[in-house]
N, C-alpha and C positions, 0 to 999 in steps of 0.2 A: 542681936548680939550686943555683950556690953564693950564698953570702949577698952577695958583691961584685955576680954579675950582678944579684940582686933590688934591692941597692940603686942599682947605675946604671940600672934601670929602672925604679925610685923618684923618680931623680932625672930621667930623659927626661918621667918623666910628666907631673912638676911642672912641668918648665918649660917643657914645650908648654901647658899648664895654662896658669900666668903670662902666656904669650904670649899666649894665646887670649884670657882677660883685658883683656891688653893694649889687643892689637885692637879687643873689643868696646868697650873706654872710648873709646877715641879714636875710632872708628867713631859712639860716641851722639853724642860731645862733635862730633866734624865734623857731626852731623846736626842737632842743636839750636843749633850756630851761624851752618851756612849755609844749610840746607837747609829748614830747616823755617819759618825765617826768611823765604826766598824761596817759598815756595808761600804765607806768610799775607800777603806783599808782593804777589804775584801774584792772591790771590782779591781782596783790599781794591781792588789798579787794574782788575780785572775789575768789583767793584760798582761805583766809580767811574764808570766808561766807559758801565757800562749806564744808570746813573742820568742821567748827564750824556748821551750821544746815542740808546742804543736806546730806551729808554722813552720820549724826547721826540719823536723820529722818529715812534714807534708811534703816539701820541698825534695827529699831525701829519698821518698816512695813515688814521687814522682818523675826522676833520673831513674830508678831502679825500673820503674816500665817503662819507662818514655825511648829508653836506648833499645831494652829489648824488642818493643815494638817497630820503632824506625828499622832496625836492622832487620824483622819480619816480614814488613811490608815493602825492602828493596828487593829481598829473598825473593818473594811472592809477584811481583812485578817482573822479575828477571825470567822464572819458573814461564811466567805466562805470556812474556815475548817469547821465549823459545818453545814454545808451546805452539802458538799462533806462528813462529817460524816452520817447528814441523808441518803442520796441518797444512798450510802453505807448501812447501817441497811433496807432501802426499800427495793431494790432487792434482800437479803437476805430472807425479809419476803414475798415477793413476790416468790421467787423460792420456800420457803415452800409452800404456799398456791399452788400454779401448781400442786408441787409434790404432797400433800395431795389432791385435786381435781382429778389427775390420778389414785390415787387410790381409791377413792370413786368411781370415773366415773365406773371403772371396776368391782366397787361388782355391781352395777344396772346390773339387767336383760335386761333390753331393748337394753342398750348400746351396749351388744356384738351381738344382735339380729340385729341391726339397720346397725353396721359394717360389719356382713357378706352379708348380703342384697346387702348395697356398692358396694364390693368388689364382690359378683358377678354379680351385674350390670356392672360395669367399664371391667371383664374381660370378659362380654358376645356383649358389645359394636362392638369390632372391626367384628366380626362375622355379627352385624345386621345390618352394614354399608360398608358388602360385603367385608371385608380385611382378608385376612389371616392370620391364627392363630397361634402361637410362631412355633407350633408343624407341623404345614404344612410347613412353611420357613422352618425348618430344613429337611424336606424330600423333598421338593422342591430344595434348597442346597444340598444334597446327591447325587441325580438324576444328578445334574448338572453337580457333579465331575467325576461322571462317564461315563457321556455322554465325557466329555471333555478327560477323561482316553482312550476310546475307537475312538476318531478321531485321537490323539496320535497316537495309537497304528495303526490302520488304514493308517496314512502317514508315518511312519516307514515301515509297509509293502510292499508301495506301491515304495517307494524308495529304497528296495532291490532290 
């Protein structure tokens, strides 16, 4: 290449260079005068606004439940003392009434008539269903111990 074209492409470079330059100045200088200016003009009436309506609004909806609630949840607390107060006085009257019912149950005649009946039905059961009865296990058990007493004694003998 000759030296003219080097340096007309010396000089293209520069002065796209320059321009570029240029550009970028006035590109900050518009941005720090108008632009950066209106986004810290635009955050400041943003805090404004909040301060002045959303946080007093917030403030405002929050008394508007916070009473209603409080006054619900003493309601609901009160409800459920006397609630656990009844349930309390019930079982009370309820374990009279049993108790008073046990004792009337037992002046009727029939009742103790109808119980022993029961009761020796249930204790004649194991007998009619061919099992042995408290009193035969126990001498069936006896028998046992002494059969086992005398094999004992039996293999001691036999090992003298």
């Amino acid at each position: 290449m000759a030296k003219k074209e080097v340096k007309k492409s010396n000089v293209i470079v520069e002065k796209v260079q320059k321009a570029s330059d240029a550009v970028t100045e006035k590109i900050k200088t518009y941005n720090e005068k108008y632009v950066a200016k209106n986004i810290e003009k635009g955050r400041e009436a943003l805090k404004e606004y909040n301060e002045k309506y959303v946080v007093k609004n917030i403030e405002k909806g929050k008394e508007y439940i916070e009473k209603p609630y409080k006054k619900l949840t003493v309601k609901v607390d009160e409800v459920l003392a006397k609630g656990r107060d009844l349930e309390k006085d019930a079982f009370k009257k309820l374990d009279g009434v049993i108790v008073n019912g046990k004792k009337f149950m037992y002046k009727l005649p029939l009742v103790e008539t109808v119980e022993k009946k029961v009761t020796e039905g249930l204790n004649s059961l194991p007998g009619f269903i061919n099992m042995p009865s408290k009193g035969e296990i126990e001498k069936l058990t006896i028998a046992m111990q002494s059969l086992n007493k005398n094999i004992e004694t039996l293999k001691t003998s036999k090992m003298v």
